[in-house]
C-alpha positions as CSV (number, residue, x, y, z in Angstrom):
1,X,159.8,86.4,19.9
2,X,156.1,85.0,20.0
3,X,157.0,81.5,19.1
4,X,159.9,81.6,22.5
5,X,157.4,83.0,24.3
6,X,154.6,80.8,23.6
7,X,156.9,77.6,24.0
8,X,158.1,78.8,27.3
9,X,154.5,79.2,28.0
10,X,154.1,75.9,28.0
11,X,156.8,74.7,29.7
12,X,156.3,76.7,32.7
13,X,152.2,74.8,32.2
14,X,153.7,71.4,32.3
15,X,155.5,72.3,34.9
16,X,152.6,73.6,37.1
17,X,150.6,70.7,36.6
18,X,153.6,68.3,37.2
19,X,154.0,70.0,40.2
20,X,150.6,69.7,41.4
21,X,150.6,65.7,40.3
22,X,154.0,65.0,42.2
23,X,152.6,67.2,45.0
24,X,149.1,65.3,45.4
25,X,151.0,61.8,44.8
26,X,153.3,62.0,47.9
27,X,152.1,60.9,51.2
28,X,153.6,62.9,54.5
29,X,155.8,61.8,56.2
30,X,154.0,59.6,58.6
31,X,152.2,58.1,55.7
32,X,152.7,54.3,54.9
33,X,154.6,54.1,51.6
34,X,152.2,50.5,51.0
35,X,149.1,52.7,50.7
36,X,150.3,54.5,47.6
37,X,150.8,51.7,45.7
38,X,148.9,48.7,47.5
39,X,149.8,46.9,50.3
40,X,153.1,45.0,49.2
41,X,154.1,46.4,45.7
42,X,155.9,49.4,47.3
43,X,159.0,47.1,47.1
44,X,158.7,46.3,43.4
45,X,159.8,49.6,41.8
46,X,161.8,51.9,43.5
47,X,162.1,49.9,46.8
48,X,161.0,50.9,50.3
49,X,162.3,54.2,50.4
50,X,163.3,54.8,46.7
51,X,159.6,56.0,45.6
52,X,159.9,58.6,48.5
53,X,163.4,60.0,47.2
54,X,162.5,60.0,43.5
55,X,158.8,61.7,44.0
56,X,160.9,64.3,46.0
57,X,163.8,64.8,43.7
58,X,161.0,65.2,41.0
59,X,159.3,67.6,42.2
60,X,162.4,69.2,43.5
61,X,163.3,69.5,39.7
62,X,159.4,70.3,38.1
63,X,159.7,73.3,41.3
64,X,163.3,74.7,40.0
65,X,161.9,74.5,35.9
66,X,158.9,76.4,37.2
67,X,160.8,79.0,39.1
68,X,162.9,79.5,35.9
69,X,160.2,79.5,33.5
70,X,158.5,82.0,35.6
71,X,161.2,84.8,35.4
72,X,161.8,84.0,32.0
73,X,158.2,84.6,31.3
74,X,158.9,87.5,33.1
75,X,161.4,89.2,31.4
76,X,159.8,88.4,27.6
77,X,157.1,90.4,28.8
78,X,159.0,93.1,29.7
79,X,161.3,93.5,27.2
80,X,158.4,93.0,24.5
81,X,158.8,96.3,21.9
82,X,156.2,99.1,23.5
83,X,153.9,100.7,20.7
84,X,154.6,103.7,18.5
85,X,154.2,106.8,19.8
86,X,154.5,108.4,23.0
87,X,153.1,107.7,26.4
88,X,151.3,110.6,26.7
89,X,149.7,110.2,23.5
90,X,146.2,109.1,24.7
91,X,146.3,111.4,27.8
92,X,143.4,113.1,28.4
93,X,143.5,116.9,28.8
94,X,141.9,118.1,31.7
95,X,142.4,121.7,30.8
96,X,139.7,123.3,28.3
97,X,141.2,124.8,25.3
98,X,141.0,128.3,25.2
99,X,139.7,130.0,21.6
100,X,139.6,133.5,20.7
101,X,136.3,135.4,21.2
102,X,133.7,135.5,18.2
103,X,134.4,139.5,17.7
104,X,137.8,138.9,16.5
105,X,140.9,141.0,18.7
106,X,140.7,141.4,22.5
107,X,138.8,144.8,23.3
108,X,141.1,146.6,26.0
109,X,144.3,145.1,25.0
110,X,146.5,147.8,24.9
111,X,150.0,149.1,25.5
112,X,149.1,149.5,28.9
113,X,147.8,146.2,29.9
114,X,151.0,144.8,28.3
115,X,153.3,147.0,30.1
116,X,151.6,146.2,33.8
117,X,151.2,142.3,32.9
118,X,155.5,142.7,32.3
119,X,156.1,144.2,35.7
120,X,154.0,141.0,37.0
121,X,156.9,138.9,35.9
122,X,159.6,138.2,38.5
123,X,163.3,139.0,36.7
């Protein structure tokens, strides 16, 4: 499960960066397609608009591998095994534990505290 995870990991870094590269390379839409790659090789290798719809379409593509890397990451997160033990195991107690006095039994605790601390309780 570490090796998927780590592999999407870096597919989903590629893809980042790739995005950011395609994203930084394209001009607006104002922009003179000569001044990206000098002032007449813009016809060369994709043609006039050709650069414009490939850069797009790139990033298009880099945007929808990131967006799927990104909930796959997601989900191996989640569904990564929790560790043994309960939740509450490391909870802190914010109650003091109560220990019996030094003397041994309660002094006073008879019958009759018993029998008014059971009419206290609601039937």
């Amino acid at each position: 499960m570490d090796y998927l995870f780590f592999l999407v990991l870096m597919v989903h870094i590629l893809a980042a960066v790739g995005v950011i590269g395609l994203v930084l390379v394209q001009h607006g839409k104002g922009a003179d397609m000569g001044a990206a790659f000098g002032s007449g090789a813009s016809g060369s290798l994709f043609g006039a608009t050709g650069s414009a719809n490939f850069l797009s379409r790139a990033t298009a593509v880099l945007a929808t591998v990131f967006f799927l890397t990104s909930l796959s990451l997601a989900f191996l997160a989640s569904s990564k095994p929790k560790t043994t033990g309960s939740v509450m195991q490391d909870a802190v107690n914010s109650a003091p534990v109560q220990t019996p006095p030094a003397g041994g039994a309660d002094k006073g605790a008879g019958p009759s505290d018993a029998d008014s601390k059971a009419k206290d309780i609601p039937k």
